[in-house]
C-alpha positions as CSV (number, residue, x, y, z in Angstrom):
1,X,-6.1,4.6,1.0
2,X,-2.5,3.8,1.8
3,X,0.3,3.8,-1.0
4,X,3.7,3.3,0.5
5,X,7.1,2.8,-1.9
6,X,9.8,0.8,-0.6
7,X,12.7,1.7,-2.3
8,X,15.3,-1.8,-3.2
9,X,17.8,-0.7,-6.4
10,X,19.8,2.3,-7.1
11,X,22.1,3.4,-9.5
12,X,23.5,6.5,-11.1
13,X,20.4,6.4,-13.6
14,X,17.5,5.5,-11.1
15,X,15.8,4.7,-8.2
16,X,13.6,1.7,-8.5
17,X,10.8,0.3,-5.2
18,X,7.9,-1.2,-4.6
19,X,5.0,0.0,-4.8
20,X,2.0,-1.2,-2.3
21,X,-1.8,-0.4,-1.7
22,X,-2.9,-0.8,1.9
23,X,0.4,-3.2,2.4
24,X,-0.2,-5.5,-0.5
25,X,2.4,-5.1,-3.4
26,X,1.2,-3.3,-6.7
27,X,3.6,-3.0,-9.2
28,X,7.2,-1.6,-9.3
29,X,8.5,1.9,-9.3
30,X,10.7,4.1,-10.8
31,X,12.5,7.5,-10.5
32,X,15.5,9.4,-10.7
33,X,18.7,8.8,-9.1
34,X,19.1,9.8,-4.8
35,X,20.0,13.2,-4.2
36,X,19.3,16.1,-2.8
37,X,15.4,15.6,-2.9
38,X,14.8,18.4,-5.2
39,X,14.3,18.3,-9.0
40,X,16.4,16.4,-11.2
41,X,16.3,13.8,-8.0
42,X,14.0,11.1,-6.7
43,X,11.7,12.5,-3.8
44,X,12.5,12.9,-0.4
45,X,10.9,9.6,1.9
46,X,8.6,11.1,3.6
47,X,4.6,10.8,4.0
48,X,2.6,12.8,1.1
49,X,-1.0,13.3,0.0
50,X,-2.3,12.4,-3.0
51,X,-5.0,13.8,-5.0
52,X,-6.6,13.1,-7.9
53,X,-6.2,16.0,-10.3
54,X,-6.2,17.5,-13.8
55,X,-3.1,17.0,-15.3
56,X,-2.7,19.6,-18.3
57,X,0.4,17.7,-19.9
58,X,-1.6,14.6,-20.0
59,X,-5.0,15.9,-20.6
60,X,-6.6,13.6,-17.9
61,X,-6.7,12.7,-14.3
62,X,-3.8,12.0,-13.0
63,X,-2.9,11.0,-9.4
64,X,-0.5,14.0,-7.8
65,X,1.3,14.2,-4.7
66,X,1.0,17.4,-2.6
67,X,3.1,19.3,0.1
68,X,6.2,17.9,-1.1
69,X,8.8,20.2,0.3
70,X,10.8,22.1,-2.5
71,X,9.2,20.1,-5.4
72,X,5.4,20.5,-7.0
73,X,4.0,19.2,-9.6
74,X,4.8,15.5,-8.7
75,X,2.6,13.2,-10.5
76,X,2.3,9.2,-10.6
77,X,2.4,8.0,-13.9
78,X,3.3,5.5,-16.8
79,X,6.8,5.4,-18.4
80,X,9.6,2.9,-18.8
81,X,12.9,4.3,-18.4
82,X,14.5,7.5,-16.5
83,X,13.8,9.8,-20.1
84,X,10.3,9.2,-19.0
85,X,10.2,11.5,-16.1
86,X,11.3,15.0,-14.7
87,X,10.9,14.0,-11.3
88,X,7.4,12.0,-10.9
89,X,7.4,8.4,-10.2
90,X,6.8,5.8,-13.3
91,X,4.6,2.3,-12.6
92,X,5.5,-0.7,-14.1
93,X,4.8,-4.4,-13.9
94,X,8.3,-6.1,-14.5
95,X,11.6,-4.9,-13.5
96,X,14.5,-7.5,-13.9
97,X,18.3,-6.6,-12.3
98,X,19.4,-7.1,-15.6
99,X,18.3,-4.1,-16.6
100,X,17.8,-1.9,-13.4
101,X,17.2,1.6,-15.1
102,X,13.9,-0.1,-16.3
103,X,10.6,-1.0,-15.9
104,X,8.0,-2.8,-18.1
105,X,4.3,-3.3,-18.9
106,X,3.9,0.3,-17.4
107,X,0.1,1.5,-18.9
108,X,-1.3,-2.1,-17.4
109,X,0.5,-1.0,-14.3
110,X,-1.0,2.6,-14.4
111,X,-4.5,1.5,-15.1
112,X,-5.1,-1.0,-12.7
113,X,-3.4,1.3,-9.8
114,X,-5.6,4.2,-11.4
115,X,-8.8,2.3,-10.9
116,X,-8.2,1.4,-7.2
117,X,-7.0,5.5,-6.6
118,X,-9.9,6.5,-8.2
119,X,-12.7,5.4,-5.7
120,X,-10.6,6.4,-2.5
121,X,-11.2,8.6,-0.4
122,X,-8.5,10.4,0.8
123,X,-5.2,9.2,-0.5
124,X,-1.2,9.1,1.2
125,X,1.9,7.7,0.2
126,X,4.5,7.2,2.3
127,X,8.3,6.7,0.3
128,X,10.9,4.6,2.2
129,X,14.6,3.7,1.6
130,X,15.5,0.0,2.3
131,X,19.0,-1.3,1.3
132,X,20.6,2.2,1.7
C-alpha cells in the first residue's frame, strides 16, 4: 500500500499536508514546523516504510515509520494541535486556514486510515513539499 503526504501550509508552529492512500486523499496531516529534519522538526521528504507495530506509549498497534535517517520512533497517530506530538505525524479530518496550527475530527481520521493499514501488506509513505 502507498501513503504519500503532500505538504500545502507552514508556519512557525506547524507543518500541515495531505495525506493520500494509493493517490486518493485521506485526511489531513499535521507536524512540527520545517527544519533541520531531526527531532523537534517535521520529517525529512523522503520515501519510508511503515509497519505496523506495538506502540508501548499507546498500548496498541500503532502504524510506525522505519529507516528514517537521524529520527526513530516515528509513529502515525491522532492529535489536534502541535502539543500533540514530539515528532510523529497527527491525522485529522478538517483543517480550515483560519486556524492553520490545527486539525480536527482526528480519532475518526485515525480509525478509518488504521483499518485500511491494517490489512496491507507491505506499507510506504512517501513525504513531499509543495508550495515551498
Amino acid at each position: 500500500m502507498n501513503l504519500k503526504i503532500v505538504r500545502t501550509n507552514y508556519t512557525q508552529r506547524s507543518t500541515v499536508g495531505e495525506l493520500y492512500v494509493e493517490d486518493s486523499p485521506q485526511c489531513f496531516t499535521l507536524e512540527l514546523p520545517r527544519g533541520d529534519g531531526t527531532h523537534g522538526y517535521c520529517i525529512y521528504p523522503g520515501a519510508y516504510a511503515v509497519l505496523i507495530d506495538f506502540s508501548e506509549r499507546f498500548q496498541r498497534a500503532m502504524p510506525r515509520l522505519v529507516n528514517v535517517p537521524n529520527r526513530e520512533g516515528i509513529l502515525i497517530h491522532w492529535g489536534n494541535v502541535p502539543a500533540d506530538t514530539e515528532g510523529c505525524i497527527l491525522v485529522g479530518n478538517q483543517h480550515e486556514l483560519i486556524n492553520p496550527d490545527f486539525i480536527g475530527d482526528s480519532r475518526a481520521a485515525f480509525n478509518a486510515l488504521f483499518i485500511k493499514l491494517a490489512s496491507a501488506k507491505g506499507i510506504t509513505i512517501t513525504i513531499q513539499e509543495n508550495n515551498v
